[in-house]
mmCIF file of the N, C-alpha and C atoms, coordinates in Angstrom:
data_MODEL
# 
_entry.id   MODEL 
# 
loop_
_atom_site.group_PDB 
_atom_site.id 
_atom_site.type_symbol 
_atom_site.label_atom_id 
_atom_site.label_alt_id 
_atom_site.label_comp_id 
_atom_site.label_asym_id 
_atom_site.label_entity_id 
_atom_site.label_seq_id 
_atom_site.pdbx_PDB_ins_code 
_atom_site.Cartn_x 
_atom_site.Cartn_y 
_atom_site.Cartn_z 
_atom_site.occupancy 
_atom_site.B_iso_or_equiv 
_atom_site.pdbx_formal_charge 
_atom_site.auth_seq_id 
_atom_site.auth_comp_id 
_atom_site.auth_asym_id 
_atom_site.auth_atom_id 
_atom_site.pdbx_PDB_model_num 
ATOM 1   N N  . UNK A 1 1  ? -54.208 -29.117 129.677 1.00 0.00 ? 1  UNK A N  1 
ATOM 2   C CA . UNK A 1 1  ? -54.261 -30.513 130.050 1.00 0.00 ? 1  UNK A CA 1 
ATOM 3   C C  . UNK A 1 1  ? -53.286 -30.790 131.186 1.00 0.00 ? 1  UNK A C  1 
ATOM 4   N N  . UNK A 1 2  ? -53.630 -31.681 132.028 1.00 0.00 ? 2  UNK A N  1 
ATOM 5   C CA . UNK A 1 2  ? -52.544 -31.967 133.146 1.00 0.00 ? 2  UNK A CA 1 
ATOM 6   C C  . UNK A 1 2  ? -51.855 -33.169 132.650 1.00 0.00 ? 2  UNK A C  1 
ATOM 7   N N  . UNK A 1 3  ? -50.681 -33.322 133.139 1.00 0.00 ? 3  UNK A N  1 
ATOM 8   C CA . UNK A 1 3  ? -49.950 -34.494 133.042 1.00 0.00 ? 3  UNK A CA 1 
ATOM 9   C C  . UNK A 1 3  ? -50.406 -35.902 133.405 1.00 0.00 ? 3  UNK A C  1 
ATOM 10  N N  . UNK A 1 4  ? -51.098 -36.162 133.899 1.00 0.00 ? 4  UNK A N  1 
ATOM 11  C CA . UNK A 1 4  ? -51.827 -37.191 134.135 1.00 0.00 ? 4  UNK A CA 1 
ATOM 12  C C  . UNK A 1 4  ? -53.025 -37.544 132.919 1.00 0.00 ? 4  UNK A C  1 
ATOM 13  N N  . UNK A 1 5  ? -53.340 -36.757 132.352 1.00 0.00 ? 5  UNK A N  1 
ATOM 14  C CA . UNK A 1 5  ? -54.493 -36.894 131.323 1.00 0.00 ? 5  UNK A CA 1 
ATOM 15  C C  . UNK A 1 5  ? -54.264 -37.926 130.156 1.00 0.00 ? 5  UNK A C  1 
ATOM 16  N N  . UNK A 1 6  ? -55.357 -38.827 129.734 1.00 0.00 ? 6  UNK A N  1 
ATOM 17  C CA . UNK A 1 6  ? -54.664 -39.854 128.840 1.00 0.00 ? 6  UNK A CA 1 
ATOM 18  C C  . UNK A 1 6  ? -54.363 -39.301 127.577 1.00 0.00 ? 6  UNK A C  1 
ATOM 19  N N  . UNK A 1 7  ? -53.416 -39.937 126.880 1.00 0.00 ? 7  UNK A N  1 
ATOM 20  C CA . UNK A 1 7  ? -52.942 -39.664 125.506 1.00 0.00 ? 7  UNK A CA 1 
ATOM 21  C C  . UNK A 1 7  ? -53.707 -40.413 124.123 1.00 0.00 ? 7  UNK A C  1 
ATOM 22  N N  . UNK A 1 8  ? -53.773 -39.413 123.412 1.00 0.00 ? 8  UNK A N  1 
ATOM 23  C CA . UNK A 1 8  ? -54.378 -39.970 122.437 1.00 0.00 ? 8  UNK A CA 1 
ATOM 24  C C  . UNK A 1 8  ? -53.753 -41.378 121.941 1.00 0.00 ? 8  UNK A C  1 
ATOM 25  N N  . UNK A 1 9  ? -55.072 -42.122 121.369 1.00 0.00 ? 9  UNK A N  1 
ATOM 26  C CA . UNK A 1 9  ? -54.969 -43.487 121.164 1.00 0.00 ? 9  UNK A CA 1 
ATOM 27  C C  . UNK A 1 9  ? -54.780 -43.972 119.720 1.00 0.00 ? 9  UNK A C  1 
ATOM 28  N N  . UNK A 1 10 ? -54.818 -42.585 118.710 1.00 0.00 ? 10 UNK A N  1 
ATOM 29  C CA . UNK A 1 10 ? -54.918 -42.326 117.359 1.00 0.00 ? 10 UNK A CA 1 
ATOM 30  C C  . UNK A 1 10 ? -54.726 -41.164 116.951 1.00 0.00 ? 10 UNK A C  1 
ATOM 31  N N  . UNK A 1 11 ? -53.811 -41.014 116.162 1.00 0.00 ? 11 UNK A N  1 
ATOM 32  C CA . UNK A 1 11 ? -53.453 -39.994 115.512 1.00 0.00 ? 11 UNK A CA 1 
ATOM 33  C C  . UNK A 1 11 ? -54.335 -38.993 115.149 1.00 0.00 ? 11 UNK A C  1 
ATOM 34  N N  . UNK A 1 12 ? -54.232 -37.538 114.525 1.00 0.00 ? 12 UNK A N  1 
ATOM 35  C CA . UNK A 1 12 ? -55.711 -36.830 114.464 1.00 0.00 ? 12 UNK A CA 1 
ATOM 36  C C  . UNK A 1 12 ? -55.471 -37.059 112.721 1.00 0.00 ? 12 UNK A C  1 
ATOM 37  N N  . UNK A 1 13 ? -54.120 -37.438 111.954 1.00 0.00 ? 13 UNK A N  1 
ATOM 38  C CA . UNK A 1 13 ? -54.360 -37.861 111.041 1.00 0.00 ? 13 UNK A CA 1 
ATOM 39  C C  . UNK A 1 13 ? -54.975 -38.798 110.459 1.00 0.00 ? 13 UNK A C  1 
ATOM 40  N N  . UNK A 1 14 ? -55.269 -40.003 111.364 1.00 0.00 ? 14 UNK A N  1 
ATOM 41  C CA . UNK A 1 14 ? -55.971 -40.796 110.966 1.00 0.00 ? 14 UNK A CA 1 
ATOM 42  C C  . UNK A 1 14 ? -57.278 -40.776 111.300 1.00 0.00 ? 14 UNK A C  1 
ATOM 43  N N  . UNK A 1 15 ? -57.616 -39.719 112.563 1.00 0.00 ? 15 UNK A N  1 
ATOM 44  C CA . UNK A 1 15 ? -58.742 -39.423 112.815 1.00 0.00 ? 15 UNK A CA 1 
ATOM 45  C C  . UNK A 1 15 ? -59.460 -38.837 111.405 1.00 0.00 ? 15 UNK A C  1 
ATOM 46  N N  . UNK A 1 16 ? -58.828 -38.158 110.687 1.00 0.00 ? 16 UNK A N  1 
ATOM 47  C CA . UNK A 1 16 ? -59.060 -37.281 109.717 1.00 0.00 ? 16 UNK A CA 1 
ATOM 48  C C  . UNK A 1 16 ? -59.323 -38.405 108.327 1.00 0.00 ? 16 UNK A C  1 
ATOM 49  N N  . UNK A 1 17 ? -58.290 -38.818 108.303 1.00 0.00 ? 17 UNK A N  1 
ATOM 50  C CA . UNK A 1 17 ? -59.107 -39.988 107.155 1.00 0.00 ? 17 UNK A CA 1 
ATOM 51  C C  . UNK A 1 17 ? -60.110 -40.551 106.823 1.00 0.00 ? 17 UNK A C  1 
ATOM 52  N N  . UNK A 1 18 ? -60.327 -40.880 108.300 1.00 0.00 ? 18 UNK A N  1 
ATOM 53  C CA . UNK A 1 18 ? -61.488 -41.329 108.949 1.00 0.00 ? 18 UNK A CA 1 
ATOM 54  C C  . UNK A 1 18 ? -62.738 -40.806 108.134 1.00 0.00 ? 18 UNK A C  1 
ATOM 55  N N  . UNK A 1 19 ? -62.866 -39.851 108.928 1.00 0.00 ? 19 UNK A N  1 
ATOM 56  C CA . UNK A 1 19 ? -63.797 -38.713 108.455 1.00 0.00 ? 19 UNK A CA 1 
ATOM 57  C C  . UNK A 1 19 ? -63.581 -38.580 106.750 1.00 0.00 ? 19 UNK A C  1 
ATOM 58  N N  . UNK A 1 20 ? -62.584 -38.394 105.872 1.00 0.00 ? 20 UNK A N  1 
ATOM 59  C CA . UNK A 1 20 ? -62.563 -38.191 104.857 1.00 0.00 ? 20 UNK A CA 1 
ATOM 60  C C  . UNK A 1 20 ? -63.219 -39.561 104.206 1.00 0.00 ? 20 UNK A C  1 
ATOM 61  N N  . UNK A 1 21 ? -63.218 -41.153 104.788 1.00 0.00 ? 21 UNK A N  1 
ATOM 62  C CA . UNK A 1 21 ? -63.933 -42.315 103.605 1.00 0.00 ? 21 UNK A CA 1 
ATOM 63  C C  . UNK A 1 21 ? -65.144 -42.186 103.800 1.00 0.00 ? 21 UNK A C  1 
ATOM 64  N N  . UNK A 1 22 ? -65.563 -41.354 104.959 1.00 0.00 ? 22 UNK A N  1 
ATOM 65  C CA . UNK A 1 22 ? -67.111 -41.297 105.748 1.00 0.00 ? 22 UNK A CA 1 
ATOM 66  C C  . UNK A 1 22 ? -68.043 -40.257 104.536 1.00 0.00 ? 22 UNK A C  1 
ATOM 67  N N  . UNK A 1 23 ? -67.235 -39.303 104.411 1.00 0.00 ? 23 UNK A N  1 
ATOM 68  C CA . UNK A 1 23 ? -67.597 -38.472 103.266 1.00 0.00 ? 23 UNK A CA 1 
ATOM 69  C C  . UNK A 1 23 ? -67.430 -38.881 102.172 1.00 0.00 ? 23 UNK A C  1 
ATOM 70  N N  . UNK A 1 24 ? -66.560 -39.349 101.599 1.00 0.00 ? 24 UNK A N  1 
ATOM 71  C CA . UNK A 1 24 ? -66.387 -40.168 100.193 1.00 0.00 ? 24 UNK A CA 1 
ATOM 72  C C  . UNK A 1 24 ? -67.377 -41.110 100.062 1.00 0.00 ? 24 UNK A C  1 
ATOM 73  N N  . UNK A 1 25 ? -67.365 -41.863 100.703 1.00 0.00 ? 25 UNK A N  1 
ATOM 74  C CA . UNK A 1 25 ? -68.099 -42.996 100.562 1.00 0.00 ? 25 UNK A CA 1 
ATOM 75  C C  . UNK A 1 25 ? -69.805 -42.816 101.236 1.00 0.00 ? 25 UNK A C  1 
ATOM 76  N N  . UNK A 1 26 ? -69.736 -41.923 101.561 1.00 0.00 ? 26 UNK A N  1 
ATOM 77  C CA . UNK A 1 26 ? -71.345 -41.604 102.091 1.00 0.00 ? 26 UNK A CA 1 
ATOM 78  C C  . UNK A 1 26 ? -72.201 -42.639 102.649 1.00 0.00 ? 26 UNK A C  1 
ATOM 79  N N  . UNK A 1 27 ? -71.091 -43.251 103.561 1.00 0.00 ? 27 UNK A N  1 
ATOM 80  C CA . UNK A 1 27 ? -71.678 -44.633 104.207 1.00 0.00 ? 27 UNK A CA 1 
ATOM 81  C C  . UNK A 1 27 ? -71.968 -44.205 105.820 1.00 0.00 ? 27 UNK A C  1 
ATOM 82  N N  . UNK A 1 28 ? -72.273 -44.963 106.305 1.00 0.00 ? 28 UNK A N  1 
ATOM 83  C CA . UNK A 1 28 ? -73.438 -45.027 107.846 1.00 0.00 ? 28 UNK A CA 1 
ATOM 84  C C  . UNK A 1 28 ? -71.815 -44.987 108.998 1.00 0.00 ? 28 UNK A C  1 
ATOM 85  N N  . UNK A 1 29 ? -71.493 -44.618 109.754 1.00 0.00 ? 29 UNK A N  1 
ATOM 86  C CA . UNK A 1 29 ? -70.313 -44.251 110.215 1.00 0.00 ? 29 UNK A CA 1 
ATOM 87  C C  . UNK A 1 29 ? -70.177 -46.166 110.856 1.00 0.00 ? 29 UNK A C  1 
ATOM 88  N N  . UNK A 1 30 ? -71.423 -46.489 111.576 1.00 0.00 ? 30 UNK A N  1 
ATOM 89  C CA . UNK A 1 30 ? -70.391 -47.858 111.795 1.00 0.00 ? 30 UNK A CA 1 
ATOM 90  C C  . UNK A 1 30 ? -69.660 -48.791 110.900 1.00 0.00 ? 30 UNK A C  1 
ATOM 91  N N  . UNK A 1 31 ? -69.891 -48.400 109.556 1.00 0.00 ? 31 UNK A N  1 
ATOM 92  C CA . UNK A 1 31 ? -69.495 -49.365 108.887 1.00 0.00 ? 31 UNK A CA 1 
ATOM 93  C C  . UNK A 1 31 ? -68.104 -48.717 108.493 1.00 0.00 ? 31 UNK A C  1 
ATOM 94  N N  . UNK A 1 32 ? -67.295 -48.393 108.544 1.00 0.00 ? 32 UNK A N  1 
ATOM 95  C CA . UNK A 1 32 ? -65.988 -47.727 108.557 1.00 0.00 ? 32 UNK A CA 1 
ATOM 96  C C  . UNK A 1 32 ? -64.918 -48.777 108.380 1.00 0.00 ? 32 UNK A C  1 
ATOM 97  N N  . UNK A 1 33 ? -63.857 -48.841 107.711 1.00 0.00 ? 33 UNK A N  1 
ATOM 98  C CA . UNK A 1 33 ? -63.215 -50.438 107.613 1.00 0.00 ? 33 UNK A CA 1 
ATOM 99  C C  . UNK A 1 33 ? -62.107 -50.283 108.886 1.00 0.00 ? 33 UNK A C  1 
ATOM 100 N N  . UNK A 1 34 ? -61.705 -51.255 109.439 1.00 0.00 ? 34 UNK A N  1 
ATOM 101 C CA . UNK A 1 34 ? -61.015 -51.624 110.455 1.00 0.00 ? 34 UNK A CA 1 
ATOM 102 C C  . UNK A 1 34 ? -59.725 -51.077 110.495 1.00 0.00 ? 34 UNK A C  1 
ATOM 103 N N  . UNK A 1 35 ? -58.786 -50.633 109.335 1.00 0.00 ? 35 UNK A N  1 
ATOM 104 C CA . UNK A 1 35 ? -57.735 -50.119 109.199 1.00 0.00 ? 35 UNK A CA 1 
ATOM 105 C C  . UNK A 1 35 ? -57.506 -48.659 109.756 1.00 0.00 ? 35 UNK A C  1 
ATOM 106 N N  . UNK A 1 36 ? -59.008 -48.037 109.840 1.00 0.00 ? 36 UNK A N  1 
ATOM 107 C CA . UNK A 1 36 ? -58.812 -47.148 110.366 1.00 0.00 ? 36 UNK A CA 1 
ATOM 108 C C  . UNK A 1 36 ? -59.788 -46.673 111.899 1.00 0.00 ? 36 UNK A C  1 
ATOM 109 N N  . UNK A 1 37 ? -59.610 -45.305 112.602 1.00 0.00 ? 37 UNK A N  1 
ATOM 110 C CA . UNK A 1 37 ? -59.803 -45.517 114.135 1.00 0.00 ? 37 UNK A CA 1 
ATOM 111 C C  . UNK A 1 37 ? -61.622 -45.913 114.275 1.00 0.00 ? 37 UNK A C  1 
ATOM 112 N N  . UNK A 1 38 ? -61.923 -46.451 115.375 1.00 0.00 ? 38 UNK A N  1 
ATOM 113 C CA . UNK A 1 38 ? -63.168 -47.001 115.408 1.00 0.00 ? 38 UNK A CA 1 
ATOM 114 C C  . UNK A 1 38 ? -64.212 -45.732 114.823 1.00 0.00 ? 38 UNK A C  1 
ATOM 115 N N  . UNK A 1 39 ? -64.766 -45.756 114.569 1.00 0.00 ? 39 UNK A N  1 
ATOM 116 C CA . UNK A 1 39 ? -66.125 -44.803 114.200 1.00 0.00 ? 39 UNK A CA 1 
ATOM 117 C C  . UNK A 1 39 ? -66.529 -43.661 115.342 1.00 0.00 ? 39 UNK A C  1 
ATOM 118 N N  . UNK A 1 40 ? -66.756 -44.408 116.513 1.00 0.00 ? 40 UNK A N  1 
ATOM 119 C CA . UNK A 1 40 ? -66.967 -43.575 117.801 1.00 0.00 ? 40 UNK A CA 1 
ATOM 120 C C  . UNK A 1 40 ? -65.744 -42.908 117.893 1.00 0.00 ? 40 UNK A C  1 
ATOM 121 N N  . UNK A 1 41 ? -64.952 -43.041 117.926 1.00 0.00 ? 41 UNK A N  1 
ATOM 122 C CA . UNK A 1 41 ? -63.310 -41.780 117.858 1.00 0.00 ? 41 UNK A CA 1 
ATOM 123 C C  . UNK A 1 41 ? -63.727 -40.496 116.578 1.00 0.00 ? 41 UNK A C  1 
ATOM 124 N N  . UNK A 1 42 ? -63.826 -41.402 115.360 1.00 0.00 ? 42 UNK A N  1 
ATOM 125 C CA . UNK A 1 42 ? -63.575 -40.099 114.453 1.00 0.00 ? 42 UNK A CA 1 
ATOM 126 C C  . UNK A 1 42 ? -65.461 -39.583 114.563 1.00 0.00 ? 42 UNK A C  1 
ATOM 127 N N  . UNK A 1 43 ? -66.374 -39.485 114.892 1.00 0.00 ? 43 UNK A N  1 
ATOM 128 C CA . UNK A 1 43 ? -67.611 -39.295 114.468 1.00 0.00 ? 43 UNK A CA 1 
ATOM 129 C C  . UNK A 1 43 ? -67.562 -38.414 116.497 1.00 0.00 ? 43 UNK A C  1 
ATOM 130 N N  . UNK A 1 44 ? -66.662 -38.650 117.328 1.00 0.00 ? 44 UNK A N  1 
ATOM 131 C CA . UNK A 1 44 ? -66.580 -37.606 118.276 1.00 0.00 ? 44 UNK A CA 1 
ATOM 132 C C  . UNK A 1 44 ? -65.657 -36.509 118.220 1.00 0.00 ? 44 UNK A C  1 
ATOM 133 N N  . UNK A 1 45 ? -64.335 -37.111 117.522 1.00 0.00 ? 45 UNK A N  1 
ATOM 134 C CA . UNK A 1 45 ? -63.573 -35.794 117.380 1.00 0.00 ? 45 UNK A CA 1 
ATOM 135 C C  . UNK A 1 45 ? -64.338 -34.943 116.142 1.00 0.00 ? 45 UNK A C  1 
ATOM 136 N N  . UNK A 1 46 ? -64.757 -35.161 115.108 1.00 0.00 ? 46 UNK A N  1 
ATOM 137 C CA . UNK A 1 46 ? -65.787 -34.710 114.096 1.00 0.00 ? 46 UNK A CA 1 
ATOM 138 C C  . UNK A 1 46 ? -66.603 -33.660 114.933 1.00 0.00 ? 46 UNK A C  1 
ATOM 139 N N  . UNK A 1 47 ? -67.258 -33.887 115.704 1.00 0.00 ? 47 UNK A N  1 
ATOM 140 C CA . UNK A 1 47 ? -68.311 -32.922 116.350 1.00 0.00 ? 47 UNK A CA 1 
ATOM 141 C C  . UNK A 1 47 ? -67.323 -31.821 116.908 1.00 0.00 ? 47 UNK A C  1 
ATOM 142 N N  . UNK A 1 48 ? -66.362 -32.687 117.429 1.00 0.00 ? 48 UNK A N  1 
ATOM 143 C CA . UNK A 1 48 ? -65.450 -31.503 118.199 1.00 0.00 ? 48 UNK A CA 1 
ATOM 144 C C  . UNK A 1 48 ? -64.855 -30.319 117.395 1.00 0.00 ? 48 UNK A C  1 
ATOM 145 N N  . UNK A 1 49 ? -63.986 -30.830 116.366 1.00 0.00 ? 49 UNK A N  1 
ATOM 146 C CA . UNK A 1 49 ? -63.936 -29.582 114.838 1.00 0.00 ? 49 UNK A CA 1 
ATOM 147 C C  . UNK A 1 49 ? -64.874 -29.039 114.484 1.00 0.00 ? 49 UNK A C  1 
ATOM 148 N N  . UNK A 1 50 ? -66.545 -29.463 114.341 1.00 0.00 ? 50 UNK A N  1 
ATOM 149 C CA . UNK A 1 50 ? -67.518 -28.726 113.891 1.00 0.00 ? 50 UNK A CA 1 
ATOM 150 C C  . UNK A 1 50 ? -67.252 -27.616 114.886 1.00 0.00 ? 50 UNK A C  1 
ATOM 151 N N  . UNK A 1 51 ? -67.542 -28.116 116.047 1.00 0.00 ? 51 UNK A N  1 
ATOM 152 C CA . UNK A 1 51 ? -68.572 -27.361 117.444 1.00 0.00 ? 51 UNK A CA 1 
ATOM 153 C C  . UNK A 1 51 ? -67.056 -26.086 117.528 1.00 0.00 ? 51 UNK A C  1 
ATOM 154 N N  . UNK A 1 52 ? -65.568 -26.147 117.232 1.00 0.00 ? 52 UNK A N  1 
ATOM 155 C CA . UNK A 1 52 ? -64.550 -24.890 116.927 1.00 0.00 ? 52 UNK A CA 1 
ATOM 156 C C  . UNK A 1 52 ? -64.478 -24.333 115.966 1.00 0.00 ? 52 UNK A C  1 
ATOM 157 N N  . UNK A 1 53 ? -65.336 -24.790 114.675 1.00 0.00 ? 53 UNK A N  1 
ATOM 158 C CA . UNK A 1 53 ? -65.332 -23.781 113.897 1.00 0.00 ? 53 UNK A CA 1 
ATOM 159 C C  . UNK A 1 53 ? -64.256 -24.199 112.776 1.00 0.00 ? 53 UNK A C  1 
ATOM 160 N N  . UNK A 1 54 ? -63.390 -25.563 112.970 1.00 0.00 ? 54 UNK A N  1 
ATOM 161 C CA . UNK A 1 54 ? -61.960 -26.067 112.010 1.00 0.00 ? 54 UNK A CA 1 
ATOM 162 C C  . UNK A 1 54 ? -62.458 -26.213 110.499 1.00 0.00 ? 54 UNK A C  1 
ATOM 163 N N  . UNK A 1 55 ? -63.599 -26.619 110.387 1.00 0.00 ? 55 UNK A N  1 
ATOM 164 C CA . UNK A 1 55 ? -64.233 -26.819 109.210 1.00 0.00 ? 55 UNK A CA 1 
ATOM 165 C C  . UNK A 1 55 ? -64.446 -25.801 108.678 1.00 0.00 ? 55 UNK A C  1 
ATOM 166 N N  . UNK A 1 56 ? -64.779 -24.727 108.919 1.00 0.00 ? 56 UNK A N  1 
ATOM 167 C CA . UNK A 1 56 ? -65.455 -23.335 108.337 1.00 0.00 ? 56 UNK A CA 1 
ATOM 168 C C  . UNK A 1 56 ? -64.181 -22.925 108.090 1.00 0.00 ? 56 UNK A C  1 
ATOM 169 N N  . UNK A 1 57 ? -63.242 -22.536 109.070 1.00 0.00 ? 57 UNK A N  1 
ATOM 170 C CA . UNK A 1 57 ? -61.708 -22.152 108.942 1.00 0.00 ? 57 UNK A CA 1 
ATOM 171 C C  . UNK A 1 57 ? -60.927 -23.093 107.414 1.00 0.00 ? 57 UNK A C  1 
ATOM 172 N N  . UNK A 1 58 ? -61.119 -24.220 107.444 1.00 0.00 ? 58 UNK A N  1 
ATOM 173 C CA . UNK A 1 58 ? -60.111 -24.845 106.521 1.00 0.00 ? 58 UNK A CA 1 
ATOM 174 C C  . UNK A 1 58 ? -60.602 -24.525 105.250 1.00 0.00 ? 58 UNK A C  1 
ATOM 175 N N  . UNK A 1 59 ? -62.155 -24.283 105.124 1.00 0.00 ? 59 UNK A N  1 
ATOM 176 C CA . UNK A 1 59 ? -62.832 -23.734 104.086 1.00 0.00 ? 59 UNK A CA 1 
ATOM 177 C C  . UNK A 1 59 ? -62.710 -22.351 103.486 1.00 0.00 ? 59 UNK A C  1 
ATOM 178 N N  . UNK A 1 60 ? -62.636 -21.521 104.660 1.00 0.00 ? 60 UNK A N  1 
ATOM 179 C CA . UNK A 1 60 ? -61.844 -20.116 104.264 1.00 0.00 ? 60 UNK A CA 1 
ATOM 180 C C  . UNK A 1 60 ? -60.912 -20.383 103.950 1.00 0.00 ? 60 UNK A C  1 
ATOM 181 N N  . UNK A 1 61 ? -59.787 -20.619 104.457 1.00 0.00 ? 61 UNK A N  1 
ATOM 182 C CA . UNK A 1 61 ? -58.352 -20.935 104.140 1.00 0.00 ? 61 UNK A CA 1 
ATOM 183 C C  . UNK A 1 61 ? -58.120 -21.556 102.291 1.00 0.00 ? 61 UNK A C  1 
ATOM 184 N N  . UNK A 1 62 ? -58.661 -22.157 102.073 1.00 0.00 ? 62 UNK A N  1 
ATOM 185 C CA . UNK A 1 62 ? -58.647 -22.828 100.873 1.00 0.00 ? 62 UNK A CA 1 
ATOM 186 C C  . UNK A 1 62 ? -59.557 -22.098 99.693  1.00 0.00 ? 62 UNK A C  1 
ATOM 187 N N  . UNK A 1 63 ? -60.465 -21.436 100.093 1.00 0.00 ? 63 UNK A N  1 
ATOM 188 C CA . UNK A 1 63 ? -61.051 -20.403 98.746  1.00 0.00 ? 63 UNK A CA 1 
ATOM 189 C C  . UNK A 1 63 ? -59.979 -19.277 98.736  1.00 0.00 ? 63 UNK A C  1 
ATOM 190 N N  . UNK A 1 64 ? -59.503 -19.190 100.079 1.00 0.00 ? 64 UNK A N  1 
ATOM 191 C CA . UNK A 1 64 ? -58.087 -17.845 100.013 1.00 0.00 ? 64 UNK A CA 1 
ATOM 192 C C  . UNK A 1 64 ? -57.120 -18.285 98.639  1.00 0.00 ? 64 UNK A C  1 
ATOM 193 N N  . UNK A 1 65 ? -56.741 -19.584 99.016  1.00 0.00 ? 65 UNK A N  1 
ATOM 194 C CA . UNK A 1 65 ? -55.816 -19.974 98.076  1.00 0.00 ? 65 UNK A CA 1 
ATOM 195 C C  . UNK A 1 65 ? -56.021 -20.228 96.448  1.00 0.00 ? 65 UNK A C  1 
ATOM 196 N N  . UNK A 1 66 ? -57.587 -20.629 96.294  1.00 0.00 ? 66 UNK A N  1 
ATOM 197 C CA . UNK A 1 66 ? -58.135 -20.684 95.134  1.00 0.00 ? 66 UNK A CA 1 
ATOM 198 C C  . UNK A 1 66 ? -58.353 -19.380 94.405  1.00 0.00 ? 66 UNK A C  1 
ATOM 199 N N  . UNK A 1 67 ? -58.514 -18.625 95.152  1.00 0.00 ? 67 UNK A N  1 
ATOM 200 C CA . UNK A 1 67 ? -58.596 -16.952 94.747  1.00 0.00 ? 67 UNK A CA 1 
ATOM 201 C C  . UNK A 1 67 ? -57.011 -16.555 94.306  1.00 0.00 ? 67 UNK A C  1 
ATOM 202 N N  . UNK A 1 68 ? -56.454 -16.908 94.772  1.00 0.00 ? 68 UNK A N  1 
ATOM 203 C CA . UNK A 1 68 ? -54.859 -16.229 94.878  1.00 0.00 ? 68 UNK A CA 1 
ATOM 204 C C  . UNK A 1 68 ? -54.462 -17.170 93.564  1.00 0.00 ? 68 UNK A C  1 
ATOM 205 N N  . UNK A 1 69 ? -54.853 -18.345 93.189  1.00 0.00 ? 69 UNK A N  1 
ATOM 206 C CA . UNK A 1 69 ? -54.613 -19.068 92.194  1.00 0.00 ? 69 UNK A CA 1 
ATOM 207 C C  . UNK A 1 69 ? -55.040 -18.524 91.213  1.00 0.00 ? 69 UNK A C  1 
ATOM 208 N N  . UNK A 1 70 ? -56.017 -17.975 91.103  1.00 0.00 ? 70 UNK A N  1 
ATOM 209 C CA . UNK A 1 70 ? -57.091 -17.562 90.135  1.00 0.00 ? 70 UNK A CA 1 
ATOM 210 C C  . UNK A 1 70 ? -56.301 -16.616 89.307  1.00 0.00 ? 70 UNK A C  1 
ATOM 211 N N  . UNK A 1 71 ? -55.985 -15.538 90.353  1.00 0.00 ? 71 UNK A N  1 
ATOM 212 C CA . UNK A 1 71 ? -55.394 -14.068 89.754  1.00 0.00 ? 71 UNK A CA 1 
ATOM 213 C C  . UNK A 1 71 ? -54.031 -13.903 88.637  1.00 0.00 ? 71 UNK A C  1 
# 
């Protein structure tokens, strides 16, 4: 990124919440409550984690740990 490039306008934690009531609640992304970042933010950074693979990764990562729990 160059120094000139704009800065995020929302946290990726809250981006992430985001995404987490979208799934909980299995509702239509515009309807998202206001407390958190507009819909078009988390439903673009969303594609962006799919389209790297963060989702598949956090999913490995976490049966690792469920396995290691297991034993």
């Amino acid at each position: 990124m160059t120094e000139d490039a704009p800065q995020r306008e929302h946290s990726l934690r809250a981006v992430f919440n985001g995404l987490r009531w979208i799934i909980r609640a299995g509702a239509a992304w515009w309807i998202m409550p206001h407390d958190l970042p507009s819909w078009q933010t988390v439903y673009q950074q969303s594609h962006r984690w799919l389209k790297a693979g963060v989702c598949e990764a956090i999913v490995h990562a976490l049966r690792g740990l469920a396995a290691g729990a297991v034993t």
